[in-house]
Steps between C-alpha positions, in 0.01 A plus 500: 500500500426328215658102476830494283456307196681133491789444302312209273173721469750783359651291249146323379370880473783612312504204279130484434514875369776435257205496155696260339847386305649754236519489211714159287687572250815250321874593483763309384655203721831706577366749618244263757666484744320636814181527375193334586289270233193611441348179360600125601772371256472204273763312334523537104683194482602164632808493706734282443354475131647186467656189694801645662836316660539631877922413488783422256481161327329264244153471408440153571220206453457393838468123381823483283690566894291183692830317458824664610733636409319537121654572203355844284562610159525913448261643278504873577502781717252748678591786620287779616398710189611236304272184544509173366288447216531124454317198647687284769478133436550172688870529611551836402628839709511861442739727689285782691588764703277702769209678402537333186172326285493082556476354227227268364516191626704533807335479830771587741841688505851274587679753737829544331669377821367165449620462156799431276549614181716381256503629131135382384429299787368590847493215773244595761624408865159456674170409424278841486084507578280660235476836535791583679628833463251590238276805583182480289366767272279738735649389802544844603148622375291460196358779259153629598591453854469741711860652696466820671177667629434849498606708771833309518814742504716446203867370694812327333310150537174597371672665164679225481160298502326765232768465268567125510118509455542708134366800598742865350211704676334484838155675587532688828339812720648828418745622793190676739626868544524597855575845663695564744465789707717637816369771726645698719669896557785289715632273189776516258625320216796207571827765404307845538660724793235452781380777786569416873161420500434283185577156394544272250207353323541136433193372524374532085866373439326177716182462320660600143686163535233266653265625219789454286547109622107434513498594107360850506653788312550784828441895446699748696281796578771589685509679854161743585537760773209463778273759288159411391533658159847297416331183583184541309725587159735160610150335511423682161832333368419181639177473285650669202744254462258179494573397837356173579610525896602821691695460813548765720778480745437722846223751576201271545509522908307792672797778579471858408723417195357199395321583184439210265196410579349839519658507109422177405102605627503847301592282174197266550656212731271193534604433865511086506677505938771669655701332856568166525567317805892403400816606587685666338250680335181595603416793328457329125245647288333368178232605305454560122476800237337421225644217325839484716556370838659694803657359752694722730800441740623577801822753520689301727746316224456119688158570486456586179742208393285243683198609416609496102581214553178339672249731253656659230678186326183288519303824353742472186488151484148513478515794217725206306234224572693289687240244704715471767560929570337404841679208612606471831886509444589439873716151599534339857760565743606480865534767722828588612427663789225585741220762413254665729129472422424754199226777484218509221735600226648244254952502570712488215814516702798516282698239608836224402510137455707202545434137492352248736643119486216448330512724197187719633678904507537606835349891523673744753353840482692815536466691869477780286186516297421880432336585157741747427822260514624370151810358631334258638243438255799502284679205713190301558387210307172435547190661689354310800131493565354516790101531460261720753470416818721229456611329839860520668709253263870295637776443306460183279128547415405548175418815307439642146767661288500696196854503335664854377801294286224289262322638181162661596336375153 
């Protein structure tokens, strides 16, 4: 029998058929958030713009405060959006307020705390060293300089970034269109009156939202009977609608009713591998038609969970660019209990964590671990790995986890 391909070899196949980013294209700011930049980001401007008070005070010349307490005359205010425009001289203060533009001639800021003012007059407690409390212009970054780089998701801090950096629109990858397609006679929609014999299909529910969090734009093809015919016109749709990725969920094993492949070959399927040694998951299948990749799940709905998770988000990442689409995203742990010695298949057992004294997460896989139980995929918070072959392990030694609660981009 023919060797099972390794997890790693999988991902570097799939990854290394993807032809390339899609297209750019720029939106406005507000409506950024989300997507991935398509080219790095530079700033437009200086920021701050110009000397700026870090507290509530008076602009001060360091000097005039060697002796204390020292004696100031009031010349003025600044106030953010409403600078001073004046000159400080030798014994001379300005009132100033946070964020606000320091005057010229002032080289550090009296907290207010530390002073007294009386009418005109402001006697400075203590002493203050030059440039105390003063943030210069472009201490936060300088125009030309280069912010964000492309392939970085677009998240509350890095708008914030784009827009203090003066830019109203952003260039970024169009959403990458992916199908989704469920097989199966035995499946029903969530709220449709289901046969004795049928169940409810969850799985493109699943992969609709991680395609949805990696930044693609999912289409349902909806649910295709186990008839050669059907799945050839879903494939039809597929292409028809510009699909970048089609994922196929159930019907890529070898049963009598397991007709994807056999549908996927009549349209012209470029067959890239199909098994690979994990668990869950096995029998994954990717290849490509024409310009769009395939990569098609297992039925089981843990397996087809995991395995999004492992192939399908780092396939869309990759359609958006993003360096990193590849990047191991596992963290250390310590095992919470003992394991037996594992078999030539990659574990991703779903699994719970707490916390060691040390801050490391503690994993303790589930005694249950079939691929057709979301209720504990759905309590679980991470996956544990155990590689091939890998020996018996004890309780305290360390693993590799992959957190479920954490974004995947």
């Amino acid at each position: 029998m023919k060797a099972l391909l390794p997890v790693a070899e999988a991902l570097d196949r799939i990854l290394a058929a993807i032809p390339g980013p899609v297209e750019a294209e720029d939106i406005p700011i507000a409506q950024a958030a989300g997507r991935t930049l398509a080219a790095d980001l530079a700033a437009t401007r200086t920021q701050p713009p110009f000397p700026a008070s870090a507290m509530d005070g008076y602009a001060v010349r360091a000097a005039d405060l060697a002796t204390s307490p020292a004696r100031l005359r009031l010349i003025g205010t600044s106030a953010a959006g409403h600078g001073f425009s004046g000159m400080l001289g030798p014994g001379e203060t300005v009132r100033i307020f946070t964020g606000a533009p320091v005057p010229a001639g002032a080289d550090a800021i009296l907290i207010q705390e530390n002073a007294e003012a009386d009418g005109e007059t402001v006697t400075a407690l203590e002493p203050v060293a030059p440039g105390r409390f003063l943030r210069r212009a472009g201490l936060d970054f300088r125009e030309g300089e280069t912010l964000l780089q492309a392939g970085d998701t677009l998240d509350a801090r890095r708008l914030a970034l784009a827009a203090s950096a003066g830019h109203a629109t952003l260039p970024v990858r169009r959403k990458p269109r992916i199908a989704v397609l469920a097989t199966g006679d035995e499946l029903v929609r969530p709220g449709e009156p289901a046969a004795w014999d049928q169940i409810v299909a969850s799985n493109g529910l699943a992969l609709s939202a991680l395609s949805l969090e990696a930044g693609a734009e999912p289409i349902d093809l909806g649910i295709v009977p186990d008839d050669l015919d059907s799945l050839r016109g879903a494939i039809g749709r597929a292409r028809s609608a510009g699909a970048d990725l089609l994922v196929t969920l159930g019907g890529a094993s070898v049963g009598d009713h397991d007709l994807v492949q056999a549908a996927l070959g009549a349209e012209g399927l470029e067959l890239g591998f199909w098994r690979v040694a994990l668990r869950p998951g096995k029998p994954l299948m990717h290849g490509r038609l024409g310009p769009m990749t395939v990569i098609g799940l297992p039925g089981n709905p843990v397996s087809s969970i995991v395995c999004g998770l492992l192939f399908v988000v780092p396939a869309i990442r990759a359609l958006l660019g993003d360096p990193r689409a590849g990047a191991d995203r596992s963290e250390p742990a310590l095992l919470g209990r003992d394991m037996p010695e594992n078999d030539g298949r990659q574990d991703y057992l779903r699994t719970r964590l707490d916390t060691a004294p040390d801050l490391l997460p503690v994993a303790h896989p589930e005694t249950r671990q079939d691929s057709s139980m979301l209720s504990v995929l759905g309590t679980s918070e991470a996956l544990l790995i155990r590689p091939p072959h890998a020996p018996p392990a004890k309780a305290g030694d360390p693993c590799r986890i992959i957190r479920l609660d954490r974004r995947i981009v």
